[in-house]
N, C-alpha and C positions, 0 to 999 in steps of 0.2 A: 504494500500500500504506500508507504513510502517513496519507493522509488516511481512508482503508476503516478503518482498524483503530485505537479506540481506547489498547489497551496496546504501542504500536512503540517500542523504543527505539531512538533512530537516534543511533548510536557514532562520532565524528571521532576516526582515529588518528595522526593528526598531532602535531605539537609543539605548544604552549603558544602560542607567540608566531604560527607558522599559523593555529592558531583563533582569536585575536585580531585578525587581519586580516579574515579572512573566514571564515564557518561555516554553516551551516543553522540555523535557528532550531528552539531547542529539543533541540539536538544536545549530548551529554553525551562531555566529554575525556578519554579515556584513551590514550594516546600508545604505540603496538605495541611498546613495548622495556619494555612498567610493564603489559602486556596479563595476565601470567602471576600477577601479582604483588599485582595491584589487582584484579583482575575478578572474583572471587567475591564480596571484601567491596564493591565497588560494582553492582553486576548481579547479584544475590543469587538470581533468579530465575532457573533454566536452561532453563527452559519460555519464556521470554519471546521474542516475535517481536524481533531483536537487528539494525537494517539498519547494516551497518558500511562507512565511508568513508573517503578519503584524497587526497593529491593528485586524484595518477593510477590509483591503484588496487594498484601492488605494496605498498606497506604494509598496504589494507585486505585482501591474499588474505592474507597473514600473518597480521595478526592475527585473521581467522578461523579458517586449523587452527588456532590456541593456543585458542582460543576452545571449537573442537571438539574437541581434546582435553581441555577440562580439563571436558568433558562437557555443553556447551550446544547445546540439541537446531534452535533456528531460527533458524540463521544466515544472513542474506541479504547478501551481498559486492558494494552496485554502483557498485565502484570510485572514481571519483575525482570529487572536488567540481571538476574542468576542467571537464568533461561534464555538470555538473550544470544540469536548462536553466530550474528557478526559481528563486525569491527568495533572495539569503542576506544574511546581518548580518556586522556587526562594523565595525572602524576600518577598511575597502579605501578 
């Protein structure tokens, strides 16, 4: 999906210091407890295809309902960057 689709934004809700270890390239941080708080004025679009991740995946099902209820229509939740089986960045 990623690669298929020009406008993805793919969301790490992880901590600061997690996504400095290791992330997805090109992956934008908002950390699930700043989800409510930060995500309209950073993700401005609510039409926007939104792939959101995390560890293992309980943080990123969270910060998806917040996500869908604060009314964003294309949320894809696939889980945790353990699982994740290509390339990522950062200081690991």
């Amino acid at each position: 999906m990623i690669s298929a689709l020009d406008d993805v934004i793919v969301l790490d809700v992880r901590t600061q210091p997690e996504f400095q270890r290791m992330r997805i390239s090109g992956a934008v941080l908002i950390p699930h407890t700043e989800i409510t708080n930060r995500a309209e004025a950073e993700l401005p679009d609510k039409n926007a295809v939104i792939l959101v991740y995390c560890q293992s995946g309980r943080r990123s099902a969270l910060a998806s309902e917040s996500l869908a209820r604060l009314g964003y229509t294309s949320i894809y939740d696939f889980g945790g960057i353990n699982s994740w089986p290509f390339e990522v960045v950062g200081d690991n």
